[in-house]
C-alpha positions in Angstrom: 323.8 204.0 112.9 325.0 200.8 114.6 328.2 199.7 114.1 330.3 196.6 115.4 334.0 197.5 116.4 335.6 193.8 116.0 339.0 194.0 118.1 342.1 191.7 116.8 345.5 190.3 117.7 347.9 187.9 118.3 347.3 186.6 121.9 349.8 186.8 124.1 351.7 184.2 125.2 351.4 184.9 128.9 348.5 187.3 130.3 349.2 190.2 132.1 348.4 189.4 135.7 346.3 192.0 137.8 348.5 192.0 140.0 351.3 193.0 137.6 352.2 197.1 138.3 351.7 197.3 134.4 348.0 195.8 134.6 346.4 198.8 135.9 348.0 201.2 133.9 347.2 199.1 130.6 343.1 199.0 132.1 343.2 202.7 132.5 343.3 203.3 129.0 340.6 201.3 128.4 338.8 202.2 131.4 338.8 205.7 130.1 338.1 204.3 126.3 334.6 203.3 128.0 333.9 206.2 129.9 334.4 208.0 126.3 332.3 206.4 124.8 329.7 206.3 127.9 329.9 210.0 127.5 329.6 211.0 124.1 326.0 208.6 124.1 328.1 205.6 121.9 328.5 202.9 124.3 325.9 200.1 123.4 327.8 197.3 124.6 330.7 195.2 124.1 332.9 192.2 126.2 336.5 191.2 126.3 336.3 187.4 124.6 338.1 184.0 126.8 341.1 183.0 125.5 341.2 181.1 121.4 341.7 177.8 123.8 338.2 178.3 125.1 336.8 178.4 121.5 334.1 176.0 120.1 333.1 176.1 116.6 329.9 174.6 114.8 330.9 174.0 111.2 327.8 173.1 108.8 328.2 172.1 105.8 325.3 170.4 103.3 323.2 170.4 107.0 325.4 168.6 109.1 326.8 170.0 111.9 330.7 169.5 113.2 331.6 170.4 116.1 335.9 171.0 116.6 337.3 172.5 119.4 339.4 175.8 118.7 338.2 178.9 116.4 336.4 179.1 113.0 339.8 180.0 111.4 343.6 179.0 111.6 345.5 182.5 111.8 347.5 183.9 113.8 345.1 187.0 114.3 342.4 185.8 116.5 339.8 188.1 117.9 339.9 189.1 121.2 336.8 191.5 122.1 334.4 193.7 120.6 332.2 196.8 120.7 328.7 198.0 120.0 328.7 201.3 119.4 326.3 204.4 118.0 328.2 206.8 115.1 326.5 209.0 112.8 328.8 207.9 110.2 331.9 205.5 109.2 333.8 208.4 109.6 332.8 208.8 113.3 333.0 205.5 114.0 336.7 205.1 112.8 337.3 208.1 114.7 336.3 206.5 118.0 337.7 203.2 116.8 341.1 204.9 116.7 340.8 206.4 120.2 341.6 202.4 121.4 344.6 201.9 123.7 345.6 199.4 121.3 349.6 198.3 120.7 349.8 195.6 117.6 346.6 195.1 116.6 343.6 195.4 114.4 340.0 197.0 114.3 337.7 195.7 111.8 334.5 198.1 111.8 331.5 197.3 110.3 327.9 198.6 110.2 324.9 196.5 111.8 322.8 195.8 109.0 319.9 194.8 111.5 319.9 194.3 115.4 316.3 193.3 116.9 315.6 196.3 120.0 314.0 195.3 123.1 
C-alpha cells in the first residue's frame, strides 16, 4: 500500500546555509533516511517544498476562482516536504516515518486512496 508521509514545521527564520559546517551533517541524516528507504524497496518519490513565501493558492468557492499569494492556511505549522512511500501496513509506515532526522516537527501519514501508474 501507498502511503503519503506529509512533513511539517515551523520554518526557520534563517536557512541553514550549505556552506554552514552543520549543513552537511544535518543532510546526512536525511541522505541516509533515503538510501533507507531506496533499500528496503519503499522509496516512490518525494521533494523538499520552496519556502511558505513562494506559495500560491487557488481558493474556489461557489465556482469562482481566487487566487492569494501565501498558503491555503494561516498557522504557524506549514508544510515543508513530503514522501511517497510503499508499507505493507500503517504500522510499517509509521515505523519508517519515525526513522526521519526530524527535530520539532510533525509527520502526518496517510494512505493513497488512488494514484494513476504509468
Amino acid at each position: 500500500m501507498e502511503y503519503m508521509l506529509i512533513l511539517g514545521s515551523a520554518e526557520p527564520r534563517e536557512p541553514m546555509a550549505p556552506t554552514d559546517p552543520a549543513f552537511g551533517e544535518y543532510m546526512a541524516g536525511w541522505f541516509a533516511f533515503n538510501q533507507k528507504l531506496i533499500d528496503g524497496g519503499h522509496w516512490i518519490g518525494g521533494a523538499q517544498l520552496q519556502p511558505v513565501a513562494t506559495a500560491t493558492t487557488i481558493k474556489r468557492v461557489a465556482g469562482a476562482d481566487t487566487i492569494v499569494d501565501g498558503p491555503y492556511a494561516e498557522t504557524k505549522e506549514q508544510f515543508g516536504g513530503y514522501y511517497l512511500i510503499e508499507a505493507k501496513d500503517l504500522d510499517e509506515a509509521l515505523a519508517l516515518a519515525a526513522l526521519m532526522p526530524f527535530e520539532d516537527a510533525s509527520i502526518e501519514v496517510r494512505p493513497v486512496a488512488f494514484r494513476p501508474q504509468p
